[in-house]
Structure formats: C-alpha cells, structure tokens
MDTraj code that builds the backbone (N, CA, C; nanometers):
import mdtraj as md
import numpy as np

residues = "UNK UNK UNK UNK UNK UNK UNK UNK UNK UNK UNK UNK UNK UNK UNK UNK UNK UNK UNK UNK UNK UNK UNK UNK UNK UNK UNK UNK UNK UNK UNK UNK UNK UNK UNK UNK UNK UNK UNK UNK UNK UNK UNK UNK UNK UNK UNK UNK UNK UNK UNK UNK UNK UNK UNK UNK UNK UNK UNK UNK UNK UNK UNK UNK UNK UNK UNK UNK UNK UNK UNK UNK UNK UNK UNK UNK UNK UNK UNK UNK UNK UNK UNK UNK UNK UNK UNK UNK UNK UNK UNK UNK UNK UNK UNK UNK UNK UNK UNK UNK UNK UNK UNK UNK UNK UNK UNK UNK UNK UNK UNK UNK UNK UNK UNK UNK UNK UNK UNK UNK UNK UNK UNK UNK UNK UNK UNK UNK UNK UNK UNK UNK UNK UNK UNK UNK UNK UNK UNK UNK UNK UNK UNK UNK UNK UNK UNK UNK UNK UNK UNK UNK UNK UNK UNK UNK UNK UNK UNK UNK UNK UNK".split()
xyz = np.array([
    [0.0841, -0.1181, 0.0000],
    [0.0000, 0.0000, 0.0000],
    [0.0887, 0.1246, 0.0000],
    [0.0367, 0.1899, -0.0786],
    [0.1414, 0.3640, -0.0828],
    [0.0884, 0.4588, 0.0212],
    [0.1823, 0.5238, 0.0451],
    [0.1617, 0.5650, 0.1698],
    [0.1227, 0.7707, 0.1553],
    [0.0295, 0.7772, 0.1464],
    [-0.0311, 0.9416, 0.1063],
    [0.0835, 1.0550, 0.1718],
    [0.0754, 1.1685, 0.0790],
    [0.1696, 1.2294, 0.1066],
    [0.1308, 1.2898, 0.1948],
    [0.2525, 1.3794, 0.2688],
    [0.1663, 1.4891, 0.3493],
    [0.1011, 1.6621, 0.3007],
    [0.0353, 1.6925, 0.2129],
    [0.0300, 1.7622, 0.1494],
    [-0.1129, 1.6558, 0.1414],
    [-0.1360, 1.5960, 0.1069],
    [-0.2966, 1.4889, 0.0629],
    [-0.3567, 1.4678, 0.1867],
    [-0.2472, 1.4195, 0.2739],
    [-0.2811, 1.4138, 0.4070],
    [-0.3721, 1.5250, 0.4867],
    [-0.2997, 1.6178, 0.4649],
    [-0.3674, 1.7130, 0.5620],
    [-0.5201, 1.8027, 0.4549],
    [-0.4984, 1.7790, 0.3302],
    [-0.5843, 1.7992, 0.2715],
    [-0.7471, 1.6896, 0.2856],
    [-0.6948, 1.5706, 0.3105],
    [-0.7655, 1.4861, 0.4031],
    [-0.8529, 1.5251, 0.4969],
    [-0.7971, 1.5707, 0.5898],
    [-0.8251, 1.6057, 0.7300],
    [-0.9364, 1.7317, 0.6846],
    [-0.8585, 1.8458, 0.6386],
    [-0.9879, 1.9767, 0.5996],
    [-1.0375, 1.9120, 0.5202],
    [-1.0854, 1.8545, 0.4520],
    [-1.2044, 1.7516, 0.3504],
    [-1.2793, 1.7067, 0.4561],
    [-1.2241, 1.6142, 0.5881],
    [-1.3024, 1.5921, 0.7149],
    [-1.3954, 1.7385, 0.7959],
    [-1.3199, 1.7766, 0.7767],
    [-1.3545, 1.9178, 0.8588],
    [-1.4631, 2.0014, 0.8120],
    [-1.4433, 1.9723, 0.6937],
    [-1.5489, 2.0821, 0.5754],
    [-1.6734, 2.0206, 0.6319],
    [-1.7241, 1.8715, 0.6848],
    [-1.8212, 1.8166, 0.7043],
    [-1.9494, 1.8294, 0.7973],
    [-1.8780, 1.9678, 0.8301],
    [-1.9247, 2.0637, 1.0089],
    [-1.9825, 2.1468, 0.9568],
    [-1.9719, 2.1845, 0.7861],
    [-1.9938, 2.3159, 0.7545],
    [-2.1423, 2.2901, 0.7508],
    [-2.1973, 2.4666, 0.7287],
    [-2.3575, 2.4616, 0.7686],
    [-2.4401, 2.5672, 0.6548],
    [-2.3021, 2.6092, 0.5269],
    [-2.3565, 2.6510, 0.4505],
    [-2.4307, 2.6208, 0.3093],
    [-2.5274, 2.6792, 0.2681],
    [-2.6121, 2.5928, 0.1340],
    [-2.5517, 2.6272, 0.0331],
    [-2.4173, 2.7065, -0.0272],
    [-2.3820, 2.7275, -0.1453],
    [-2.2646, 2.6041, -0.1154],
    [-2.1693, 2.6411, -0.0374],
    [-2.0567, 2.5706, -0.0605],
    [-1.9690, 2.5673, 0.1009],
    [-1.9109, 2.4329, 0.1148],
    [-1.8826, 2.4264, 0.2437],
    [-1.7376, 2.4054, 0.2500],
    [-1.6603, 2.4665, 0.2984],
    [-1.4905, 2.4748, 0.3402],
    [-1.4878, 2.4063, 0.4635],
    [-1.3337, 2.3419, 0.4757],
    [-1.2514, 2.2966, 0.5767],
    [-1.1525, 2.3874, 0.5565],
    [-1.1152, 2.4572, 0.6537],
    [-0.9672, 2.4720, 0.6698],
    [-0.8794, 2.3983, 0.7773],
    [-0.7612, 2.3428, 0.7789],
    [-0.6494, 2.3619, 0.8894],
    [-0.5664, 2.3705, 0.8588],
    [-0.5010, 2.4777, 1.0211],
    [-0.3782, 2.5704, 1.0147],
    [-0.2425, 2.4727, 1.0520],
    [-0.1394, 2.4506, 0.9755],
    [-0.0269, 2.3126, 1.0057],
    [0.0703, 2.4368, 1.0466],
    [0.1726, 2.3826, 1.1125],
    [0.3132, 2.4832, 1.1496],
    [0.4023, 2.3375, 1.1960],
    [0.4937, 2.3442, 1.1601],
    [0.6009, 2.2796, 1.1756],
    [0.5508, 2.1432, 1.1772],
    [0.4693, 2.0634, 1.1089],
    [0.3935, 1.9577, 1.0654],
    [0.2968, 1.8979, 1.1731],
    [0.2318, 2.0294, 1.2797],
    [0.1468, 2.0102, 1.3656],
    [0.0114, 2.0762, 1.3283],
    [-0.0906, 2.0129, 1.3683],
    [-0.2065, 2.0932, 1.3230],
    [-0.1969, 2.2023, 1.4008],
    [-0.2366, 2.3427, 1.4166],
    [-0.2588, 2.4687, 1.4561],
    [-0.4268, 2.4955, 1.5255],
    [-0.5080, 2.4581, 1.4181],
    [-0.5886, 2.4948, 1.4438],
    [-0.7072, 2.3780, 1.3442],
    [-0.8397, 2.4410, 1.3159],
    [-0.9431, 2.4003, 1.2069],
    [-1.0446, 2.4908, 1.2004],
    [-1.1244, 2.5079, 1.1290],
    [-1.2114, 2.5588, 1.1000],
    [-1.3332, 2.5568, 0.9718],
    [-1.4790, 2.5214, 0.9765],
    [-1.5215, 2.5310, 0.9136],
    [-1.6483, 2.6442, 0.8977],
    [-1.7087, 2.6275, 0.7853],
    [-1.8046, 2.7789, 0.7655],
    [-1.9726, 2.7206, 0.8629],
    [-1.9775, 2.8495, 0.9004],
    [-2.0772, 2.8076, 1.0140],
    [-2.1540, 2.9750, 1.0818],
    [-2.2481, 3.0010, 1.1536],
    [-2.2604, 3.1042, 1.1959],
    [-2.2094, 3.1099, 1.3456],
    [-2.1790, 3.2408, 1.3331],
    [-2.0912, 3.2464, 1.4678],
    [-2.2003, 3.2031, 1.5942],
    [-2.1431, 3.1518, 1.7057],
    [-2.1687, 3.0811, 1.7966],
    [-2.2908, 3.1053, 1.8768],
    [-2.3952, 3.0764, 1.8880],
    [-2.5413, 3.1526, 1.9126],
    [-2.6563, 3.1546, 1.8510],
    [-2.6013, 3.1891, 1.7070],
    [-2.6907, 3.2133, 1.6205],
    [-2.7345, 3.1053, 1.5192],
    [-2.8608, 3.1573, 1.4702],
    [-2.9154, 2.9764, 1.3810],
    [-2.8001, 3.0041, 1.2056],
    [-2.7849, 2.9253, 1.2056],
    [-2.6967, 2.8967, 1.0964],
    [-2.7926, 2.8482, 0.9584],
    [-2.8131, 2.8948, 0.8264],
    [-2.8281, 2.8731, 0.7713],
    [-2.9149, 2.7593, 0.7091],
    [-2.8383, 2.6283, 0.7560],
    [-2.9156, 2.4701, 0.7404],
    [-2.9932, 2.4853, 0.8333],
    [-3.0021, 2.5563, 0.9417],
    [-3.1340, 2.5645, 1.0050],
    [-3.2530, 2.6650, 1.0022],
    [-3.2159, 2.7462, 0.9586],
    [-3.3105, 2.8468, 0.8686],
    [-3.3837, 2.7535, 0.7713],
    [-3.3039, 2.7076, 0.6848],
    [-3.3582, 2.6510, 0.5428],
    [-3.3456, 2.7400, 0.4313],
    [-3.2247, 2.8770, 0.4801],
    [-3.2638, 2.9290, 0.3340],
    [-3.1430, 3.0337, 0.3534],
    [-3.0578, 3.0704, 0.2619],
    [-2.9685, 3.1518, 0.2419],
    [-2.9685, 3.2776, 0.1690],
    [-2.9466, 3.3708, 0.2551],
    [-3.0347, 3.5124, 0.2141],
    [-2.9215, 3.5480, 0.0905],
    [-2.8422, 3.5213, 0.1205],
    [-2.6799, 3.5772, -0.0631],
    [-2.7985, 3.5013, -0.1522],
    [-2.8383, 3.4150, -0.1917],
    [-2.8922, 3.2981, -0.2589],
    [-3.0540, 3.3512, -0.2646],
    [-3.1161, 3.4039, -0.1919],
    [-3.2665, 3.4322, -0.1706],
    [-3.2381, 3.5725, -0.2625],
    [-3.1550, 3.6468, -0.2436],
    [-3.1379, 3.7815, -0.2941],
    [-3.0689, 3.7624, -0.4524],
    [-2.9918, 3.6412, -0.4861],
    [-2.9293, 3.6360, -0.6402],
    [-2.8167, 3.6939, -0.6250],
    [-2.6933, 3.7128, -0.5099],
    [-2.5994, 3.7636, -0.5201],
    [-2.5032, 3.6636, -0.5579],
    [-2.4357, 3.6740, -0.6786],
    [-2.3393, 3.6083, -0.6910],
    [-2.2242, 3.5478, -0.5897],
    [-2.1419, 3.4666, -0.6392],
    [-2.0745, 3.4018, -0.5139],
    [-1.9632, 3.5172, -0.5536],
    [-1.8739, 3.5235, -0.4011],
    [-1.8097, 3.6347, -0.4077],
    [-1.7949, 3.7802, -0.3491],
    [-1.9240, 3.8179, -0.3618],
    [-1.9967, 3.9338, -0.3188],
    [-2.0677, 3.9572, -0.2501],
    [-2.1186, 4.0431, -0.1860],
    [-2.1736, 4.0860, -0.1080],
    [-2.1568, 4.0004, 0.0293],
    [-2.0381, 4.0026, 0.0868],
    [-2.0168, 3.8805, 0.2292],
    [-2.1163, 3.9529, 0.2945],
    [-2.1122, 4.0915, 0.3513],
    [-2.1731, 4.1379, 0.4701],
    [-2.3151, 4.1026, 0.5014],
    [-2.3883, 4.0822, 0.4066],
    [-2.5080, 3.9775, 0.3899],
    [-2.5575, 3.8461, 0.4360],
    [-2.4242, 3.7782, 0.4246],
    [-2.3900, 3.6436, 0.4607],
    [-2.3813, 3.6035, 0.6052],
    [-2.4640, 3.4930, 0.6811],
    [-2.4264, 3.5156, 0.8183],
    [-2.3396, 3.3959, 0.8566],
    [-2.2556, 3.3817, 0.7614],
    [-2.1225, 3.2009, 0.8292],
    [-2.0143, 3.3942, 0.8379],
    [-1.9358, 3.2706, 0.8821],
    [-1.8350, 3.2972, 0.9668],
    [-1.7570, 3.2131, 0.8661],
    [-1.6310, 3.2320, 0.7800],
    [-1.5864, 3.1909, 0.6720],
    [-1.5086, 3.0454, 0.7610],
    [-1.4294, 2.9680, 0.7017],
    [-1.3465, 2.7950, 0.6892],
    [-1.2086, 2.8765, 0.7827],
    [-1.1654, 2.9462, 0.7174],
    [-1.0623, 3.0151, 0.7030],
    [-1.0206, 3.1326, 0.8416],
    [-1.1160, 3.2163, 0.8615],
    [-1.1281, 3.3021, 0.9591],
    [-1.2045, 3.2226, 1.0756],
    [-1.2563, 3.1182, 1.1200],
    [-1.2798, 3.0249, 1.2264],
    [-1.1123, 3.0080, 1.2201],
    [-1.0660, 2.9032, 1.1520],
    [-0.9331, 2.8723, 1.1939],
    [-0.8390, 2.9625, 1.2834],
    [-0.8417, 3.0572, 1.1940],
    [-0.7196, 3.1939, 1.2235],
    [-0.7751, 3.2240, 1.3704],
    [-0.8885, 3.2170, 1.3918],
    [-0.9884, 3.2930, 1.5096],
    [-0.9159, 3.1825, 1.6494],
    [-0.9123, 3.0954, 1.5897],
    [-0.9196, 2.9794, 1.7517],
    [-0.7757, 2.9633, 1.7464],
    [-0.6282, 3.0185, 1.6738],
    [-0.5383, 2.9831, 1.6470],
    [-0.4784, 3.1265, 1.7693],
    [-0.3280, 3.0883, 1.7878],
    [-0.2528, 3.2417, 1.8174],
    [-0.1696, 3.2648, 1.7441],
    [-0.1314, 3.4289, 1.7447],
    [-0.0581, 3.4817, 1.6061],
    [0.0754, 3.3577, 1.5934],
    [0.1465, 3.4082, 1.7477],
    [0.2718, 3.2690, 1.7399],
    [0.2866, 3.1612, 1.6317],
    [0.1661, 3.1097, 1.6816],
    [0.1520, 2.9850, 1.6028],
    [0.0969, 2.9493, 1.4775],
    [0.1006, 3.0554, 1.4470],
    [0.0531, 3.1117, 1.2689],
    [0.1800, 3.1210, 1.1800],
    [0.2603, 3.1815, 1.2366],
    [0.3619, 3.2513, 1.1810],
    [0.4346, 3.1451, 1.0911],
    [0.4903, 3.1547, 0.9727],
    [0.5423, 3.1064, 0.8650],
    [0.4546, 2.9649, 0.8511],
    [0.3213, 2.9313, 0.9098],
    [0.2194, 2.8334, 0.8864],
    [0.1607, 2.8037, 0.7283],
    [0.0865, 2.6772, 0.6919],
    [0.0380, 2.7030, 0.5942],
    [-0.1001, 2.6055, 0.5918],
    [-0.1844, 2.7010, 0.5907],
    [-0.3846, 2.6941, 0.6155],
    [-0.3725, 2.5905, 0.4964],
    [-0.4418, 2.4455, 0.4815],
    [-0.4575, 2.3632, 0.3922],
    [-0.6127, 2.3983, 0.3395],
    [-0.7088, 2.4301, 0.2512],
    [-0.8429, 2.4480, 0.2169],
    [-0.8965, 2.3456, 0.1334],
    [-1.0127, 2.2500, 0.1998],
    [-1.1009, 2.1925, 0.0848],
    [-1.2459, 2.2240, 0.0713],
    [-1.2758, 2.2456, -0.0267],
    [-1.4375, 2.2789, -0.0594],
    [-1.5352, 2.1681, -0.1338],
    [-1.6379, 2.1686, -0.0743],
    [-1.7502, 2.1008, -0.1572],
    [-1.8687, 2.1860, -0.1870],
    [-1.9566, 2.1407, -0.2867],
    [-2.0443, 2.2469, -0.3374],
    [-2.1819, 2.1705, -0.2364],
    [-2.2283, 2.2972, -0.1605],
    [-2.2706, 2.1697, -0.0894],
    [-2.4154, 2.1489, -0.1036],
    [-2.4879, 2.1795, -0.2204],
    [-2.5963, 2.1046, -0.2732],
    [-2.5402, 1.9383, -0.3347],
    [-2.4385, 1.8949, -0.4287],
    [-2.3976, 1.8033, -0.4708],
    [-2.3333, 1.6797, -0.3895],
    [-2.1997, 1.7842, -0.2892],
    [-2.1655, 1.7241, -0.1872],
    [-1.9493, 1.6973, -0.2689],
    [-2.0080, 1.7780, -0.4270],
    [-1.8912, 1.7536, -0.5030],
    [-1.8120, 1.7794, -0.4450],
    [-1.6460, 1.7687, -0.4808],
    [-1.5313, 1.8761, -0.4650],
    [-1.5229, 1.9704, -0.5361],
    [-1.5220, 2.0858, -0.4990],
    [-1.5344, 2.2064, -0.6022],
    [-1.3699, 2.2534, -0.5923],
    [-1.3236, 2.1952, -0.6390],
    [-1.1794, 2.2782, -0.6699],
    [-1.0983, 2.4159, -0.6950],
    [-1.2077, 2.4971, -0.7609],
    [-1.1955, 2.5868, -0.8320],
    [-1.2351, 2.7003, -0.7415],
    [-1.1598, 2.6957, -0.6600],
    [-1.1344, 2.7678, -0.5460],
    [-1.0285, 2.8453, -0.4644],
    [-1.0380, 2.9658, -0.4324],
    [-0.9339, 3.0421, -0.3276],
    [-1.0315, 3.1353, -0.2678],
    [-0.9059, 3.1504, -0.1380],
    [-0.9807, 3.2190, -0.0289],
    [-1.0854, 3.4088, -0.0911],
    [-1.1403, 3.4140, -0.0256],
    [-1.2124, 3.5469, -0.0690],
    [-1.1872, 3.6894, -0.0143],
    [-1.1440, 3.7574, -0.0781],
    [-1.0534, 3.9048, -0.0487],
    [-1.0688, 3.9201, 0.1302],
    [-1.1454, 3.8830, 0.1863],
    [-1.1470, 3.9371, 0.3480],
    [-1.0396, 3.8261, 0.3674],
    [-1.1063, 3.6915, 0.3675],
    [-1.0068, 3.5863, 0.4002],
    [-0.8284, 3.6030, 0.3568],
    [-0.8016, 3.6562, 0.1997],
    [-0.6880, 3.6944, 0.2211],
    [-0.6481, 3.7802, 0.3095],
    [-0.7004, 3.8570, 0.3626],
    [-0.6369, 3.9848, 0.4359],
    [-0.5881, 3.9001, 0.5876],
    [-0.7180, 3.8522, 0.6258],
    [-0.7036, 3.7451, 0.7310],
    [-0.5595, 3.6761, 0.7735],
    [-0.5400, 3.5770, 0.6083],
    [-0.4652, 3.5152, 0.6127],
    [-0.3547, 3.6258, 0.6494],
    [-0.3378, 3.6644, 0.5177],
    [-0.1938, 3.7930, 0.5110],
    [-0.1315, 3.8384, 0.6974],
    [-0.2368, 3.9003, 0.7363],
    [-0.1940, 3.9176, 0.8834],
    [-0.1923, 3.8563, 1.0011],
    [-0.2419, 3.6974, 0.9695],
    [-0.1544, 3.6294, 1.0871],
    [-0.0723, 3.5718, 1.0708],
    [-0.0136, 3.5690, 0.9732],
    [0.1273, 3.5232, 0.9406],
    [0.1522, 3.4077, 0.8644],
    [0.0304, 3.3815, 0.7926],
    [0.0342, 3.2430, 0.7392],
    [0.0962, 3.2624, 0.6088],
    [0.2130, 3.2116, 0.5644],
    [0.3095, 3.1836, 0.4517],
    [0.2509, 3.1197, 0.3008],
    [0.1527, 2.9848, 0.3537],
    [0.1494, 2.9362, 0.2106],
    [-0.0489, 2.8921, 0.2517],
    [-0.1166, 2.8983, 0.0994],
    [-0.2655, 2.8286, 0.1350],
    [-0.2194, 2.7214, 0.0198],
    [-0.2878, 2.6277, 0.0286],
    [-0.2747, 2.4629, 0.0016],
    [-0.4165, 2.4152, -0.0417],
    [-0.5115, 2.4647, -0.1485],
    [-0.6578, 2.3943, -0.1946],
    [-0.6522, 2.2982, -0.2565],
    [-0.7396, 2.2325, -0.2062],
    [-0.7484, 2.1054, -0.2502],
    [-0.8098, 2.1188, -0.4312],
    [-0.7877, 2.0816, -0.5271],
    [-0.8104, 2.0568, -0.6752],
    [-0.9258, 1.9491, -0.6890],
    [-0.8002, 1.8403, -0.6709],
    [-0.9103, 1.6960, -0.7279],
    [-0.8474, 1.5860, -0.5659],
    [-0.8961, 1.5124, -0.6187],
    [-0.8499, 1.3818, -0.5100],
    [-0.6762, 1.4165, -0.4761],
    [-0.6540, 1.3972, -0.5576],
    [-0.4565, 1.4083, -0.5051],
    [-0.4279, 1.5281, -0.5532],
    [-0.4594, 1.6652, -0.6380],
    [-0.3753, 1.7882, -0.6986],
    [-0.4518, 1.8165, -0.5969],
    [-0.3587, 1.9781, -0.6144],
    [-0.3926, 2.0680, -0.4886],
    [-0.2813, 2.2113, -0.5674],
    [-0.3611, 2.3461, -0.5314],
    [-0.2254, 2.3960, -0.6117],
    [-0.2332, 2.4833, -0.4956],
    [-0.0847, 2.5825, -0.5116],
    [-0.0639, 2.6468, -0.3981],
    [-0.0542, 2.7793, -0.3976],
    [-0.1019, 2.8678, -0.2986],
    [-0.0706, 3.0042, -0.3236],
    [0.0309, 3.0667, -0.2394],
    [0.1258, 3.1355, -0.2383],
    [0.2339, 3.1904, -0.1826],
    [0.1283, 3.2839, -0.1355],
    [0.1389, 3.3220, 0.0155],
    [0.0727, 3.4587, 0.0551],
    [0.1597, 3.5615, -0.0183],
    [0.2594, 3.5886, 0.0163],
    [0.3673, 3.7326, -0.0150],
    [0.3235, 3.7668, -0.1368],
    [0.2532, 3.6671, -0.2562],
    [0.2515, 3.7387, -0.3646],
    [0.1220, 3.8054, -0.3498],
    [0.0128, 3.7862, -0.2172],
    [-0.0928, 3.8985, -0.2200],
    [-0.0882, 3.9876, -0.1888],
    [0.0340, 4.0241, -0.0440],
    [0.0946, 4.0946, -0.0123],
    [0.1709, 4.2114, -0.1525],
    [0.2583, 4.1496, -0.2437],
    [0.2978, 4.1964, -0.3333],
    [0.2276, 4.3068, -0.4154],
    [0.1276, 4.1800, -0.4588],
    [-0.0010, 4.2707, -0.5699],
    [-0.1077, 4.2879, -0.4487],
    [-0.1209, 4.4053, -0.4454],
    [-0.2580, 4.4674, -0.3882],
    [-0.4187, 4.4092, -0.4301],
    [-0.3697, 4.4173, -0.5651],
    [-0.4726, 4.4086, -0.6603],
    [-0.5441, 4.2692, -0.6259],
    [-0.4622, 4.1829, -0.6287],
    [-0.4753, 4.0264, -0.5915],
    [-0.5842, 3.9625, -0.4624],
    [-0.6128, 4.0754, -0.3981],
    [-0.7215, 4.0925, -0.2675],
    [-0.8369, 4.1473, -0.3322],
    [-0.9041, 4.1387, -0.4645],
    [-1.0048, 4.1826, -0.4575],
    [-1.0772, 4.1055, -0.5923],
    [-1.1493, 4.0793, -0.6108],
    [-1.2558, 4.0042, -0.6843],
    [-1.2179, 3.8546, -0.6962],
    [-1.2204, 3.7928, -0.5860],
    [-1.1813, 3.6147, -0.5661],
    [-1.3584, 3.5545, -0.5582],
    [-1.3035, 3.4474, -0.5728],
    [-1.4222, 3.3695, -0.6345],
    [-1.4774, 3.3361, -0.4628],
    [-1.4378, 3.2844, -0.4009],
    [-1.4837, 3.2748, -0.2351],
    [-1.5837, 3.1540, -0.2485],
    [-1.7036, 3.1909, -0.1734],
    [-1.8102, 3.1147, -0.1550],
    [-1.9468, 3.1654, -0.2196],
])
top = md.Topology()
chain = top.add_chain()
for i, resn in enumerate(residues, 1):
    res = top.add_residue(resn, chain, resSeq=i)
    for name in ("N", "CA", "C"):
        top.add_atom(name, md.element.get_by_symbol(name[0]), res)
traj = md.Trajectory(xyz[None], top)
C-alpha cells in the first residue's frame, strides 16, 4: 500500500472538517499546520449563538441572487478560514500554511476551483500564514504563496470565495 503524502494528508483532514460546515452554497474545511502540527481548524458556520443557515432553510446571498463572491456582509457564516485563524494564536501562525477543501454543498462535489475570498486573504496575510494549500481533485492541490498577495494589492479583490 502507498503511503499518502503529506500535502494529501492534511488535505484529508480539511475535507473531514469541511463536514461541520452549515452553509447551502458551498462548504470549506480549513487547517492551520506549522512545523507539521495541526494549529488549528475551521469550518463555515454562523458564529456561535446564532441559527446557521441549514437551520433556517434558506440563504439570504442565494434568496437575494448575489453572486458568489460578493456581497459577504449579507452572509451570516463565519468563513473555513477566519474560524481557523480565530481559535489559532498569532505565534503559532507565523510562517504556517492553512490547507483548504471545498464542496459544493448542494452536490456534496469537490469544487476545486477555489481560493480564499478578499477578506479571508487579508485574514490570512496578517496572521502570518506563509502558504494556502486547496485542494483541486483527489490528489492535486495547487498552492498560493501569501507574499505574492501581499505583493499585488490588486490580488485581494474580486476572488471567487463562496
């Protein structure tokens, strides 16, 4: 038997994680690795209190026709990504790298065709996390260097998100 890399591995694990999520367009796992320890996890959900979406029965971005992407402030999850960073400390962020898998979660597919969404970069950018890691297909995964969002400004604004 071959033995999965670590890079599949931990893409694994946020594929597990995504399974918490509670949103009707599309549901993320994140976890935060640092020195080949998990950091943290996080999936999309409404913040702690409040009815979340799958229990509503109905998603107001989606009730209103807002494209994915846009209009977050509308939206009441709490992103894959910013849960993680949230339950994590800066320390242990620092030169880290957030692994992301998504499913579309009417289908239950892998939606690949995915990166974090301009807030979530900023997120990322300032706790120190170095590299994001999305999951593609079963084994690809491609990677984004933070510094180059840092770099281009521009690069923080019209991402595909959720």
């Amino acid at each position: 038997m071959a033995r999965i890399d670590k890079i599949n591995y931990y893409l694994d694990i946020a594929e597990t994680v995504l399974e918490r999520g509670t949103c009707l367009r599309r549901n993320f796992g994140a976890i935060i690795v640092n020195n080949d320890e998990i950091v943290s996890t996080g999936y999309v959900g409404a913040p702690r209190g409040r009815a979340n979406c799958v229990d509503l029965g109905y998603c107001t971005r989606e009730k209103l026709n807002i494209p994915k992407g846009q209009r977050y402030e509308l939206c009441r999850s709490v992103h894959a990504e910013q849960n993680a960073i949230i339950s994590a400390s800066r320390a242990d962020m620092i030169g880290a790298t957030i692994y992301l898998a998504c499913h579309d979660a009417k289908t239950n597919e892998l939606y690949g065709d995915v990166e974090p969404c301009s807030m979530c970069k900023r997120a990322i950018i300032n706790a120190g996390i170095e590299k994001v890691i999305v999951r593609t297909s079963r084994t690809e995964y491609k990677i984004f260097n933070v510094i180059d969002w840092v770099e281009n400004d521009d690069s923080i604004n019209g991402s595909e998100g959720y």
